[in-house]
C-alpha positions as CSV (number, residue, x, y, z in Angstrom):
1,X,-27.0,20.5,64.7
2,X,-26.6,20.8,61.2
3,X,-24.8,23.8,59.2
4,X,-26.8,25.8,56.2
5,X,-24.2,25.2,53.0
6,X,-23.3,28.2,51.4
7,X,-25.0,29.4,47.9
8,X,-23.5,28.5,44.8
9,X,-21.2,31.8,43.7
10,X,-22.9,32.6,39.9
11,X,-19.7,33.4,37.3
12,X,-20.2,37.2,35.9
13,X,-21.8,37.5,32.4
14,X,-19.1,37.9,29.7
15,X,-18.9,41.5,28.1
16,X,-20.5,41.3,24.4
17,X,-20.1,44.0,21.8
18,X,-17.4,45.6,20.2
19,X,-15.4,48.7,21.1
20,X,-15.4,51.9,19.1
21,X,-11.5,52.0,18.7
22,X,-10.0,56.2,18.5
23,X,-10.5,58.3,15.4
24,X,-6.8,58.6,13.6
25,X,-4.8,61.7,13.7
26,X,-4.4,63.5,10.2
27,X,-3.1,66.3,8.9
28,X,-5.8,68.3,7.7
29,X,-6.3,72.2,8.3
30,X,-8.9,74.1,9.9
31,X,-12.0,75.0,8.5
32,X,-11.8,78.4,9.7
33,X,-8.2,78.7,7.7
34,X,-8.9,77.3,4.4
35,X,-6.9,78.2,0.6
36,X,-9.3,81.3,0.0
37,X,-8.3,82.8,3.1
38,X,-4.3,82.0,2.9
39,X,-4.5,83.8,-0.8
40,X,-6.2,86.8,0.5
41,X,-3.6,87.0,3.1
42,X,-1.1,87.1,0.6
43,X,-2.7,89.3,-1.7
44,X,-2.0,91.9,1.2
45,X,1.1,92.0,1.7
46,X,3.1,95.2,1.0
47,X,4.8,95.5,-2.1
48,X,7.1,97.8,-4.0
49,X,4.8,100.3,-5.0
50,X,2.1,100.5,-2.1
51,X,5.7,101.3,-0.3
52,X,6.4,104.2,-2.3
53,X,3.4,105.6,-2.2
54,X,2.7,105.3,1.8
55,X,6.4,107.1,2.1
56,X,5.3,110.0,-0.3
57,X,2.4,110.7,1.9
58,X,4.8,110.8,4.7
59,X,7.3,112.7,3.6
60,X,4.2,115.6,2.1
61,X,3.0,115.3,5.6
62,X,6.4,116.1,6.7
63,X,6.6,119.5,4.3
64,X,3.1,120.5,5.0
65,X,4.1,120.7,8.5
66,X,7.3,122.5,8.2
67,X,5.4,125.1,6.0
68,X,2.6,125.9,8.2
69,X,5.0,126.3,11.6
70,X,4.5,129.4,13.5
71,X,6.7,132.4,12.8
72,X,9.2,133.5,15.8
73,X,12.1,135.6,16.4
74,X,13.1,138.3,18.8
75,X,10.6,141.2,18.0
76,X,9.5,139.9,14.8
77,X,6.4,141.8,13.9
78,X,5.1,138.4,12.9
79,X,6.5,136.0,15.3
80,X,3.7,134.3,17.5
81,X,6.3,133.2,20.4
82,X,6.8,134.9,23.6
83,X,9.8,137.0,22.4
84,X,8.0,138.5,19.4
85,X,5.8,141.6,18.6
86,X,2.9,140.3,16.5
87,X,0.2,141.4,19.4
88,X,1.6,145.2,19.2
89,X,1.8,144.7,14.9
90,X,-1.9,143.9,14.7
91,X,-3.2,146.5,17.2
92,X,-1.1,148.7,15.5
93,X,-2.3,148.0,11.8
94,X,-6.4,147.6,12.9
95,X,-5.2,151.7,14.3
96,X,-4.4,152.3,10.6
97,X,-1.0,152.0,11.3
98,X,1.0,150.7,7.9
99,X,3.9,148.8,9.3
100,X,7.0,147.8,7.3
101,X,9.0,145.5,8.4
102,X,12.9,145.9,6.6
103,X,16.6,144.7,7.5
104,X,18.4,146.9,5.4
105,X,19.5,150.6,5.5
106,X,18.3,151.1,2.0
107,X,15.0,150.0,2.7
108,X,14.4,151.8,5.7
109,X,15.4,155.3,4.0
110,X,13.5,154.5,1.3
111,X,10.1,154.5,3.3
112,X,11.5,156.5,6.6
113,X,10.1,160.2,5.3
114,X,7.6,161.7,8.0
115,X,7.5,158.0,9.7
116,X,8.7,156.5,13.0
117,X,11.5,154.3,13.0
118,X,11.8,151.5,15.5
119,X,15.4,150.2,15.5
120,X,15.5,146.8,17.2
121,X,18.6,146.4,17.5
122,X,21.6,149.4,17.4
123,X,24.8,147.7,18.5
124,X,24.5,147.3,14.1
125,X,24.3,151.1,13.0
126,X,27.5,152.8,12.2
127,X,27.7,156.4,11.4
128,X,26.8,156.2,7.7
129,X,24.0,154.1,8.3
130,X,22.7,156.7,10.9
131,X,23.6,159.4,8.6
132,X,21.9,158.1,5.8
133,X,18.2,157.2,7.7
134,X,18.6,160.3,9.4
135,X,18.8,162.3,5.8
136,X,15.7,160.3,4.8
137,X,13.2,162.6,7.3
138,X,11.9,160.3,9.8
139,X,9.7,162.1,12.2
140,X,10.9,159.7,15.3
141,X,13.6,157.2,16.5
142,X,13.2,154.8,18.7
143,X,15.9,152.8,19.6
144,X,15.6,149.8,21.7
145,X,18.2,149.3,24.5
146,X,21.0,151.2,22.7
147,X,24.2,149.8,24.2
148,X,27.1,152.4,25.6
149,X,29.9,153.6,23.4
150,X,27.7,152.9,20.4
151,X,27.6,154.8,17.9
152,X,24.0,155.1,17.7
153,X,23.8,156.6,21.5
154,X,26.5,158.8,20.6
155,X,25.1,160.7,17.8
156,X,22.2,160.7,18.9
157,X,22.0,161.2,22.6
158,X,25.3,162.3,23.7
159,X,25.4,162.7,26.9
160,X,23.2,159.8,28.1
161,X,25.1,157.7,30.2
162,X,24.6,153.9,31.5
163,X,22.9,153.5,34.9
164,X,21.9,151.1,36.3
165,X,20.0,147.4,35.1
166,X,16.2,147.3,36.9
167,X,14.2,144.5,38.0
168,X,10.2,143.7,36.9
169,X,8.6,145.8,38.9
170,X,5.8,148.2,37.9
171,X,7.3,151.5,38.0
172,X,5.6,155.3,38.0
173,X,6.3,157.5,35.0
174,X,7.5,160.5,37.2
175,X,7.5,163.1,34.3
176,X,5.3,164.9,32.3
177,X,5.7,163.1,28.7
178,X,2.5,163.0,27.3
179,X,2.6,159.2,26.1
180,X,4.2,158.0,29.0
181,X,1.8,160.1,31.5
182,X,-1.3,158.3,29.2
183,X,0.4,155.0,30.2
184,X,0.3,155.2,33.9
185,X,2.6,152.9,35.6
186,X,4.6,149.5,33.0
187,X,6.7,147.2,33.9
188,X,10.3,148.1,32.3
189,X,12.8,145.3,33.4
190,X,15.8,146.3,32.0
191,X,18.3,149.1,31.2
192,X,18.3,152.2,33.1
193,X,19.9,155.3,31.7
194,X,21.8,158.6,33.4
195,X,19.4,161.3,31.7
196,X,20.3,164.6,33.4
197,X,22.3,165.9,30.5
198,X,18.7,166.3,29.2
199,X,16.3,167.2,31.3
200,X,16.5,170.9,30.9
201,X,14.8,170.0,27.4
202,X,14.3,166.6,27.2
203,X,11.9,163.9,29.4
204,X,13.4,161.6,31.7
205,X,10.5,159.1,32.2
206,X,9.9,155.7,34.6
207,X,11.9,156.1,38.0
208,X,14.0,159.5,37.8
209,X,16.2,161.6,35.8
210,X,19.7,159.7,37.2
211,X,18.1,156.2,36.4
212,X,15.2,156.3,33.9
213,X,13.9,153.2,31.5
214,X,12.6,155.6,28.9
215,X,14.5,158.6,27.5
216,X,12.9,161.2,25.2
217,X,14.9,164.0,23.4
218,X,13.0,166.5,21.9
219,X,13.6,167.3,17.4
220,X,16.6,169.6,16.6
221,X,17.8,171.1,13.9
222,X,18.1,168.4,11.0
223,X,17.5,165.7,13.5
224,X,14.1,164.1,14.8
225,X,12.5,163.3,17.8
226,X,14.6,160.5,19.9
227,X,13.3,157.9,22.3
228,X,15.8,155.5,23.9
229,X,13.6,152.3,25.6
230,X,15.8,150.6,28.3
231,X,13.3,147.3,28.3
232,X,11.6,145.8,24.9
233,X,9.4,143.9,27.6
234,X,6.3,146.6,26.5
235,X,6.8,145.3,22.4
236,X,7.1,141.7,23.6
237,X,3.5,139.1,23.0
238,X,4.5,138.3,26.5
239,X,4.3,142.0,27.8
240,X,2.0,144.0,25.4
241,X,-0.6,143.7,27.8
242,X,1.0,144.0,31.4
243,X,0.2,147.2,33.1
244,X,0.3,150.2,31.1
245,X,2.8,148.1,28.5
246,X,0.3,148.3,25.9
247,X,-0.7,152.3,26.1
248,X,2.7,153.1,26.4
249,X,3.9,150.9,22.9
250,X,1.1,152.3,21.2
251,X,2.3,155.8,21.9
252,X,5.2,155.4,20.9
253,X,5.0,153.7,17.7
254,X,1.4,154.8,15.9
255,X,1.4,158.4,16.7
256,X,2.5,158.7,12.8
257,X,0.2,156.6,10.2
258,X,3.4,155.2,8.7
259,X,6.0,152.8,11.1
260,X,9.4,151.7,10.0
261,X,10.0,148.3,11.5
262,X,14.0,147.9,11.6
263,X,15.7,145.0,12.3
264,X,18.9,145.1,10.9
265,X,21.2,142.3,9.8
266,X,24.9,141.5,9.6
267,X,24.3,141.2,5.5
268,X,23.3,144.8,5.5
269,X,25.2,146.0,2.2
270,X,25.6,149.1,4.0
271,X,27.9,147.0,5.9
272,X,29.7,146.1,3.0
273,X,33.6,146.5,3.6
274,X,33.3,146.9,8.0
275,X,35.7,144.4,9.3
276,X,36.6,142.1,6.5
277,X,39.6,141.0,8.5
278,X,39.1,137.3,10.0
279,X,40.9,136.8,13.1
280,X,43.7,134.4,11.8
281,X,44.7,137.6,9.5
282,X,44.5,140.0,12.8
283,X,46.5,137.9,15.4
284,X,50.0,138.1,14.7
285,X,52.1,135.2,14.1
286,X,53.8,134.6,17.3
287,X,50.6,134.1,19.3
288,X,50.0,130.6,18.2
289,X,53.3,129.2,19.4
290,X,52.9,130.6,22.5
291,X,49.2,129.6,23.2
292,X,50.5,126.3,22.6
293,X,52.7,126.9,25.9
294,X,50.5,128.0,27.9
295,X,48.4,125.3,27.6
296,X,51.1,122.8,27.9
297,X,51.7,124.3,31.3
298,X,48.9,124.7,32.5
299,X,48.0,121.2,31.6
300,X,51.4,120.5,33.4
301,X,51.2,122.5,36.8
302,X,46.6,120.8,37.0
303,X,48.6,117.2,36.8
304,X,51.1,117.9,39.5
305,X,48.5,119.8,41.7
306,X,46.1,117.3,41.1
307,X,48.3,114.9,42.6
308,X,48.2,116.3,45.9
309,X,47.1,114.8,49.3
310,X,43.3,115.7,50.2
311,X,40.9,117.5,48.3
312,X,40.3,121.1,48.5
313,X,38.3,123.0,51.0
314,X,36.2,126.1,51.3
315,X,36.0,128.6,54.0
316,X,33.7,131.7,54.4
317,X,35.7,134.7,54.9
318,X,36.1,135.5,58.3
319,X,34.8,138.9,58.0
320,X,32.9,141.3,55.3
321,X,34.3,144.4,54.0
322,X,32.6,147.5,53.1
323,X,33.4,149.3,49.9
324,X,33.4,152.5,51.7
325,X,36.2,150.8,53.9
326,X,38.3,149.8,51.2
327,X,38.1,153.6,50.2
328,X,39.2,154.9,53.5
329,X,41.9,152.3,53.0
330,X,43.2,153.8,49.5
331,X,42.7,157.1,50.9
332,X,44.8,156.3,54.2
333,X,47.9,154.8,52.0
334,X,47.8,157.5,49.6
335,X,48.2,159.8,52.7
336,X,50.6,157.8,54.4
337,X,53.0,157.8,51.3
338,X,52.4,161.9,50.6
339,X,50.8,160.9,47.1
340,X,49.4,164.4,46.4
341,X,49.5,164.0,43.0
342,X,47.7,160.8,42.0
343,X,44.9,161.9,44.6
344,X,44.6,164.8,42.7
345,X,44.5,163.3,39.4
346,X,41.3,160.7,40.8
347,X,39.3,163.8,42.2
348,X,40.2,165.4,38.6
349,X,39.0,162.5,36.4
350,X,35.9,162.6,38.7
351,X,35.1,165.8,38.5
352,X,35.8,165.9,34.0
353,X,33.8,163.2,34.1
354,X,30.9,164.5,36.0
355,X,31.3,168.2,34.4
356,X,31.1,166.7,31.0
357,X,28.2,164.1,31.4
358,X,26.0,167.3,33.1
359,X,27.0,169.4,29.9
360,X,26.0,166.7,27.5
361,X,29.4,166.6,26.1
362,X,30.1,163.6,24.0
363,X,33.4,160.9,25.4
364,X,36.8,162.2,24.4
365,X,35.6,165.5,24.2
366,X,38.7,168.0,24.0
367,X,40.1,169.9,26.7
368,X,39.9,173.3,25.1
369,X,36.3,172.5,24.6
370,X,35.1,171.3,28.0
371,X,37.0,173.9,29.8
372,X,34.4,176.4,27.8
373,X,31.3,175.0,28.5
374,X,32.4,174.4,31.9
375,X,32.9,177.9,32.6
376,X,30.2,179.3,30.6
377,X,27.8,177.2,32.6
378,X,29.5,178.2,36.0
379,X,30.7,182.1,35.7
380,X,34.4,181.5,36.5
381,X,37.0,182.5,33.5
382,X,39.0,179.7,31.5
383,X,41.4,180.5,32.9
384,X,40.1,179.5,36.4
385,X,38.4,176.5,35.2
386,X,41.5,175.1,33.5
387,X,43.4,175.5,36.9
388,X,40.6,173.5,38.2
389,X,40.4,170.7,36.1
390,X,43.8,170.4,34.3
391,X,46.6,172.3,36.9
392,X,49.7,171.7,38.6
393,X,49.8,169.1,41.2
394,X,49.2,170.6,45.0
395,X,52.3,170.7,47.0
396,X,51.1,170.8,50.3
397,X,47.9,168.7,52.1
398,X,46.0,171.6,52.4
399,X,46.6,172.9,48.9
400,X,45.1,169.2,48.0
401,X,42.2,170.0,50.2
402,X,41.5,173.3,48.6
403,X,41.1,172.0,45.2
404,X,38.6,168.7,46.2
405,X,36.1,171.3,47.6
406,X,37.0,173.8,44.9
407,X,36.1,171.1,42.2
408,X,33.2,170.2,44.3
409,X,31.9,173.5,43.8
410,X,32.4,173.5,40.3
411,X,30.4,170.4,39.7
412,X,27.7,172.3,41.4
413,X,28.1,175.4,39.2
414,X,27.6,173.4,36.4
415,X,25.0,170.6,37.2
416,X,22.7,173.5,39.4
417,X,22.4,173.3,42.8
């Protein structure tokens, strides 16, 4: 048995030919970046003057902006914002209405003859300036919220007393003003006024006499027709057109072809010379030093209580107390110490008080001159009256007695039963 020999194993063919060998790395730019575009890129660049010009077209950006905001302020007969009156203005002047809106005194007597004045704002007016519109002829006033003990109120409607402050609620008018009857039912948020000292002539409108938004008090000799508006709500942009806000604005202020639009101003010259006293020249020298101790010990007595144990806590009261309790209280201590006289000083000062808002007598009227009217308007002598509301003290329980129903009666006299 013979074996097959194995075939010859044939070398591989040698490689021929030559390698391409790697292109070399160089330094060269882009194509898409060449020279032109770097110089063009440069050529851009911001420089002193392109500066200067891009920040004057700011800055008249800036000024034509601030020159062409809208107009505001609290009824501003050009102010576009909620708080202003340029709604009523316009309706007003496409009426025929002319409206003039001055700050000053002078300005307002110069145009006032025959027109209606809206006064805006009355804590402002002092006597002279009242005198001096009111020589001027105006036809109507209508003040706007007129603030007690103000000199405006009590020239020109003494007698009308602070009531009450109302809510938003739509309210009836509940007399028989013409304007306000047109009107129907507005929404008056705001002050109410005490208006019985003028209803025998006078309208008492929106809600009743006691607490009325709208007070109107008919011309008098040498003085003109005066309306007193508890709420500016109906003159607002943001009211004008709620309920009967609108009817009831336009009655009031374009009844005349000519409206006065006051708002007066602190730089009034007809202010000239009221309280040019700062308040360094009006405290006296000694409170300084002694402000200075107080505060030093109060500062002292917060750092020792503040280093207390615990912090504080708050408990509800355990009960609630009714006013008319804490009355019955007063009363029973006043009784249980025989104090005749200072009950019958309060049921006195009560019963002034009352006598003289129903007469329509201004504050601080004098004695000689309510006990008068008081007993004109009731029948009973002076002599009587004075008893009444400026005698001797009562010496005995009943005697106290006697005089609270006697006075009780008297208000009644007076005020109509």
């Amino acid at each position: 048995m013979t074996a097959t020999p194995p075939a010859p194993v044939t070398p591989p063919a040698p490689v021929t030919g030559s390698v391409t060998p790697p292109a070399p790395v160089t330094d060269s730019v882009p194509p898409s970046f060449d020279d032109t575009t770097w110089d063009r890129a440069r050529r851009w660049r911001p420089t002193g003057r392109g500066l200067a010009i891009a920040a004057l077209l700011l800055l008249a950006l800036v000024v034509l902006m601030l020159t062409t905001s809208r107009r505001t302020g609290y009824l501003d007969p050009g102010a576009v914002d909620p708080s202003g009156s340029r709604a009523v203005a316009n309706v007003l002047a496409d009426q025929g209405v002319r409206v003039t809106d001055v700050r000053t005194t002078a300005d307002v007597a110069a145009n006032a003859q025959g027109a209606t004045v809206l006064v805006t704002d009355s804590t402002l007016l002092t006597n002279d300036m009242i005198s001096e519109v009111l020589d001027a002829g105006p036809s109507r006033l209508v003040l706007i919220d007129p603030l007690p003990g103000s000199p405006a109120l009590d020239r020109l409607a003494a007698g009308t007393e602070f009531a009450d402050v109302a809510g938003e609620d739509a309210v009836e008018p509940n007399c028989r003003w013409e304007p306000a009857q047109r009107a129907g039912s507005a929404e008056l948020p705001g002050t109410r006024y005490d208006a019985r000292a003028w209803t025998p002539g006078g309208q008492a409108c929106y809600d009743r006499p006691e607490s009325a938004a709208l007070v109107a008090i008919p011309a008098r000799a040498g003085r003109p027709e005066v309306v007193l508006l508890g709420s500016a709500h109906p003159l607002t942009n943001e009211g004008f057109d709620a309920q009967g806000n609108a009817a009831l604005s336009l009655s009031l202020l374009g009844s005349r072809s000519e409206l006065v639009w006051w708002r007066p101003v602190s730089s009034d010259p007809a202010l000239a010379g009221q309280g040019t006293a700062t308040i360094a020249e009006l405290v006296p020298t000694w409170v300084v030093p002694v402000l200075l101790q107080v505060l030093v010990a109060c500062g002292l007595v917060a750092w020792w209580r503040s280093r207390r144990l615990g912090r504080l806590v708050t408990e509800p009261l355990p009960v609630v107390i009714r006013s008319g309790e804490t009355t019955a209280g007063h009363a029973r201590l006043l009784h249980a110490h025989h104090a005749r006289a200072e009950a019958a000083t309060h049921l006195r000062a009560r019963a002034r008080e009352r006598v003289r808002v129903r007469l329509g007598l201004p504050l601080g009227v004098p004695e000689a001159r309510l006990v008068a009217s008081a007993a004109t308007r009731s029948g009973r002598t002076p002599e009587q009256v004075g008893a009444l509301l400026y005698g001797p003290e009562p010496t005995t329980d009943a005697h106290l007695v006697a005089l609270g129903h006697d006075l009780e009666a008297l208000m009644v006299e007076v005020g109509g039963a």
